[in-house]
N, C-alpha and C positions, 0 to 999 in steps of 0.2 A: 602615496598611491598604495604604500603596503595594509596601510588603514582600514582602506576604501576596500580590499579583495577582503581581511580578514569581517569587516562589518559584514560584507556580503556572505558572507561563507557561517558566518553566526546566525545571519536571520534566516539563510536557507537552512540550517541546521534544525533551527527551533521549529521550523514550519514544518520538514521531515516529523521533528517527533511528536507535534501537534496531529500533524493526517493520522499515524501508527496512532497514538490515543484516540482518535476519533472511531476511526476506523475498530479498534477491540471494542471499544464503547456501542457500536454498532453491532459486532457480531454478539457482544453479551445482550444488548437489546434483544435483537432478534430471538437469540436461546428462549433468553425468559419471556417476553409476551408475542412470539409466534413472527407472524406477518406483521411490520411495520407499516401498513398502507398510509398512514397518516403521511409518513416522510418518502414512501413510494422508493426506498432505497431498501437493498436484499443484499449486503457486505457478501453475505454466505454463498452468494449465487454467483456472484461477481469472482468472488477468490477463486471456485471451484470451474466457472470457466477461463479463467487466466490459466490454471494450471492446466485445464483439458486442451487448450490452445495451442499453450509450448510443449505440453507432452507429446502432442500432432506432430510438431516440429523439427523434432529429431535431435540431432548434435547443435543446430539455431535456436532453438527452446531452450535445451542446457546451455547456452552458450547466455544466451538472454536472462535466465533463470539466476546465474552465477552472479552476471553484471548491477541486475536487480537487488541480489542479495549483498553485496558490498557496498550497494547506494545505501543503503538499510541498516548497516554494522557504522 
């Protein structure tokens, strides 16, 4: 059973670092050739209203902000 959590716990790991690479890969797209309309996806629009959302938030925003950042470490 201990197996079974550590298996599950390594492909969520690898899929975490899979999106964060996609995701830079994304924002560096965007820097250099502008508006991506072909993939209809804006990283840089998206990040910037994640943060405008929990900074709305208050002590819930940092609270979220935090939990976020520990999934991510």
């Amino acid at each position: 059973m201990e197996n079974v959590f550590r298996m599950v716990g390594d492909v969520v790991g690898h899929l975490t670092t899979l999106v964060i690479a996609l995701i830079g890969l994304g924002i560096v797209g965007t820097l250099a050739f502008g508006d991506m309309g072909v993939t209809g996806l804006d990283p840089i629009m998206h990040i910037t209203s994640l943060v405008n959302d929990l900074a709305g938030s208050g002590v819930v925003g940092l609270l979220v902000l935090a939990v976020l950042m520990s999934l991510v470490k």
